[in-house]
N, C-alpha and C positions, 0 to 999 in steps of 0.2 A: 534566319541564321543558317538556317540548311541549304537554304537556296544557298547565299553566300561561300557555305564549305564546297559549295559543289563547285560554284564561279572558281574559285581559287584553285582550287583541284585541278581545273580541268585548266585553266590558266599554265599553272606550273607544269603540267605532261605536255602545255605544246609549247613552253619555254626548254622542259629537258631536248623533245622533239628537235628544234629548232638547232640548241646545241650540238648533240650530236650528227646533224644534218652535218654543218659546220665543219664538226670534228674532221667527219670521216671524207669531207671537203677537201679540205686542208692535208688528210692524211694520203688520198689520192691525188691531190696536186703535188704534193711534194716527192711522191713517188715518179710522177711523170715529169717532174724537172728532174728528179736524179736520172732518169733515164735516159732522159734527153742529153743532158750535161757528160754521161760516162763514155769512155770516163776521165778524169779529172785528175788522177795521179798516177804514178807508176803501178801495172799489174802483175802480180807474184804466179810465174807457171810452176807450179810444183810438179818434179817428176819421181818418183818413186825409188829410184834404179842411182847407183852411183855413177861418177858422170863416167863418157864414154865407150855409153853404149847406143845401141840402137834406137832408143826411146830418145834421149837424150839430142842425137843427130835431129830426128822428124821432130821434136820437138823446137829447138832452134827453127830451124826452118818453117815451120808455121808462126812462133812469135814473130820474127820479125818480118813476116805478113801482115800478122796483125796490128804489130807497132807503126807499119806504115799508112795502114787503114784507119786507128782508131786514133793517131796522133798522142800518142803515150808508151812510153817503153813495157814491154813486156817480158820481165826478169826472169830467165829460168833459175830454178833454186832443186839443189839436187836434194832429196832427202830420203835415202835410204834403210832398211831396214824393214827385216820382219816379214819378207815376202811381197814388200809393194805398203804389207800392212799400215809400217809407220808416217808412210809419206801421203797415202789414201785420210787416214783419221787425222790427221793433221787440215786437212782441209775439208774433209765434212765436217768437223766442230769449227773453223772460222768461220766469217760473217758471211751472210747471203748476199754480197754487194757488191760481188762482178772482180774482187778487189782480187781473191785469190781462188784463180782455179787451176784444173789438173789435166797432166797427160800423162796416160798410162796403158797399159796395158792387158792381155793376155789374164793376168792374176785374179784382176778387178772379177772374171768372170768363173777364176779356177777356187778361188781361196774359200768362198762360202760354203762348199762339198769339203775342202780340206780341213779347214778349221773348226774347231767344237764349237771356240768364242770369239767374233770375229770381231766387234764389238762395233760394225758396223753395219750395214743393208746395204749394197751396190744399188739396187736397184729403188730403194727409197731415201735413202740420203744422199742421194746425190742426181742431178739435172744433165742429163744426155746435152752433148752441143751438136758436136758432129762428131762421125767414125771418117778421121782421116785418112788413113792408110790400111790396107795389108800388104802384107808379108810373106814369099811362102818358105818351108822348111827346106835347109840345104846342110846336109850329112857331110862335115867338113873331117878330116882325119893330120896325123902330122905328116911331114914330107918322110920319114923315117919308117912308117909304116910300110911295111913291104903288101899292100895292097891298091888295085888304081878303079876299081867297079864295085859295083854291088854286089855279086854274086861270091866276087874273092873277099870281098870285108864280111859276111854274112859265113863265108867259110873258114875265114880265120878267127872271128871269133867263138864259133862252135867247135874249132878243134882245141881253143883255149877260152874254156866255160870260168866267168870272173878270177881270170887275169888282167884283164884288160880295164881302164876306168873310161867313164863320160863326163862329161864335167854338165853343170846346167848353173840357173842364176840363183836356187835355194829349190828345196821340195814342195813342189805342185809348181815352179815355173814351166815355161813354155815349154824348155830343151827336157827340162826333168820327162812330164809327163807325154812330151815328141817320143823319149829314149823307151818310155817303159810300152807308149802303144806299141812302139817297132821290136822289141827285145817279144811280145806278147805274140805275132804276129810272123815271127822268125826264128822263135825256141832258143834266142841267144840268151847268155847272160852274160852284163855289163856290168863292172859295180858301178855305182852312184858317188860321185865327189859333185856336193854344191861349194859353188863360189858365190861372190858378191854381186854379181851385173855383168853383162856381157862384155866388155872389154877384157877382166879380169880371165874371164872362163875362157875367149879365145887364147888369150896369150897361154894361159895355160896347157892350151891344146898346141899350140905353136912349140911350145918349149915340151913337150913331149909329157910334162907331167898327167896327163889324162890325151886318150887316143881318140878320144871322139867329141863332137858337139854335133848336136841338131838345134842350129841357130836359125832365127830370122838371117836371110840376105845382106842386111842392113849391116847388122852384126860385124859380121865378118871379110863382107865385100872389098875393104882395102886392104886386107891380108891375102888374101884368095888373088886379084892383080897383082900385086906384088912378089907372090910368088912363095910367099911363105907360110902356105896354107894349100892343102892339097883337097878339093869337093868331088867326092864320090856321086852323090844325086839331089835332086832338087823334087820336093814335092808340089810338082804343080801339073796342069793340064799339059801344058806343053813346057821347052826350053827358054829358059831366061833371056832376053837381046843381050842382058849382061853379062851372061856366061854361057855363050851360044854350043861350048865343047862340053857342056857337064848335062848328062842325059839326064834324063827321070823316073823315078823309084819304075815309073809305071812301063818305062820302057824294056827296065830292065828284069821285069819280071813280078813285079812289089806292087799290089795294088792302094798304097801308101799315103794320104793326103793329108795334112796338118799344115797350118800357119800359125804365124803372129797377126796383131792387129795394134792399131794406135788410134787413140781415142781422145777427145778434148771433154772434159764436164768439171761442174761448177758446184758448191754447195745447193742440197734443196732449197726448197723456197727463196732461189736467190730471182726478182722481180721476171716475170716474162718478158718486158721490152728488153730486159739485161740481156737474155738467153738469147733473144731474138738479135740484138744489134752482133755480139758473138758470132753467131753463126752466120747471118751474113757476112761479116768482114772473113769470117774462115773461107766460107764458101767462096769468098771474091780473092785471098789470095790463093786458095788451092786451084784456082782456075787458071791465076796468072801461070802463062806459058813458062815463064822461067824459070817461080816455085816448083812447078809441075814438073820439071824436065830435074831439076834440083832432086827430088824424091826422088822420083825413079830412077836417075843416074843412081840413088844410096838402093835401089834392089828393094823397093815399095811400090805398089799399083795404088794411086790416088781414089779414094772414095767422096767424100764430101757429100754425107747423104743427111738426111733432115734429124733435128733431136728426134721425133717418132720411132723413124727409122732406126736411128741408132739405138734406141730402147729396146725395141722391139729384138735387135741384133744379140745385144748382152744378155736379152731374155734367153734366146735361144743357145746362145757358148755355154751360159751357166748350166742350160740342161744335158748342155752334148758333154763336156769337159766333167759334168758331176757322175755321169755313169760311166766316166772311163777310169778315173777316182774310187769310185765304190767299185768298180771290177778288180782293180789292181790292191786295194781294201789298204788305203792311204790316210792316213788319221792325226791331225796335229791337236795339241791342245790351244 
């Protein structure tokens, strides 16, 4: 009778065996048809920022790379608030399934040092694709300001200590924390006006109600040709091809360097062939000469560096951006 308890035993652990074999068969093939198949309906680009701005433009512009690459449309869907926050958490709790991912910015790497409760992890709920673009910072003024250099904005505004505003996209965006490393740096004080996204805050600067932005290029670049936007300096190694007259911090004296960045990712755990097909079709349109010439006409240097790469990137902003944060002693709840 024991012998038989045992036949049966040992019988039933290699029928469970067998099942589960099965199971986890089945649960990896089906993974590797979704993969293979994705994807199969329209895909949700969430961008954080209301529409109109900078994110927004580079954003377009790589969907429909990748809508021609992956043969399925790829909807940008603006969803702002909260610092980037609302439109970030919105897509780390939907599905891991390729179906809705993000582009974003600058925040993604600022907000973790600003925030108490962030109610998310950049860097664990959410899957690097690629770092599309940078940006670098250009000190935009209105045409009404009686200042045309750095030295003379640097002089007017110390001889009028907070008279003068900045405008930025909310507290710890880009321009915010651009305004307060430069105000640290050059004994100015600016007040602080946040607006909504970049479109709102130039025009704001445009129409004279705040005197200053340090925006991404992208930003502001069709106001700046047109003529109704005046750029003091550009933080970058050298002069822009796009604004070949507007010097840099560094020439003018200011040893000054800050950007923006644009970034594509996906909820965690969303399958690695997923992340993988992503990035390739990124990589293949940021390469196409036309996307490429498309960017950078908007005042962005093309990256298209590997998901690793771009982890490793976020890792590194969250560290620089958090001690610029606890120096300037910046606290949200």
């Amino acid at each position: 009778m024991a012998g038989d308890e045992r036949l049966t035993t040992k019988t039933t652990q290699l029928f469970l065996s067998i099942a589960l074999l099965a199971v986890s068969t089945l649960f990896v093939s089906a993974q590797s048809v979704s993969a293979q198949d994705y994807p199969s309906r329209p895909v949700e680009v969430v961008v954080p920022f209301p529409a109109g701005g900078g994110t927004e433009i580079v954003t377009r512009l790589i969907s429909e790379g990748l809508a021609k690459r992956l043969g399925q449309p790829f909807v940008v869907i603006n969803r702002p608030g909260a610092n980037t926050n609302l439109g970030t958490l919105a897509v780390v709790r939907s599905k891991p399934d390729g179906y809705t991912v993000l582009v974003t910015s600058f925040g993604l790497a600022a907000n973790p040092s600003l925030y108490k409760r962030l109610g998310f992890e950049p860097q664990t709920d959410l899957e690097p694709i690629t770092l599309i673009a940078n940006s670098p910072t250009v000190l935009t003024v209105p045409l009404a300001l009686p200042v045309n250099t750095l030295p003379e904005f640097i002089a007017y505004m110390k001889a009028h200590p907070g008279e003068f505003n900045y405008a930025s996209y909310g507290v710890g965006s880009s321009p915010h924390l651009a305004a307060v490393l430069f105000q640290n740096m050059t004994g100015t004080k600016i007040v602080h006006v946040p607006y909504s996204g970049g479109g709102p805050s130039a025009l704001g600067v445009m129409t004279n109600q705040v005197q200053a932005l340090f925006s991404s290029v992208v930003t502001v670049l069709g106001m700046l040709r047109g003529g109704t936007l005046k750029a003091i300096a550009i933080a970058a190694d050298k002069r822009s091809d796009l604004l070949p007259n507007v010097p840099t911090f560094a020439e003018q004296g200011l040893n000054y360097s800050i950007g923006t960045w644009y970034g594509l990712l996906a909820p965690a755990k969303t399958p690695p062939a997923i992340i993988g097909a992503l990035h390739k079709a990124s990589v293949s349109a940021l390469s196409d000469p036309v996307v490429r010439a498309r960017i950078t006409e908007q005042g962005a240097d093309v990256v298209a560096n590997t998901p690793a790469e771009f982890r490793a990137f976020i890792k590194d902003e969250t560290e620089r951006l958090g001690q610029v944060i606890r120096d300037a002693k910046i606290q949200l709840d």
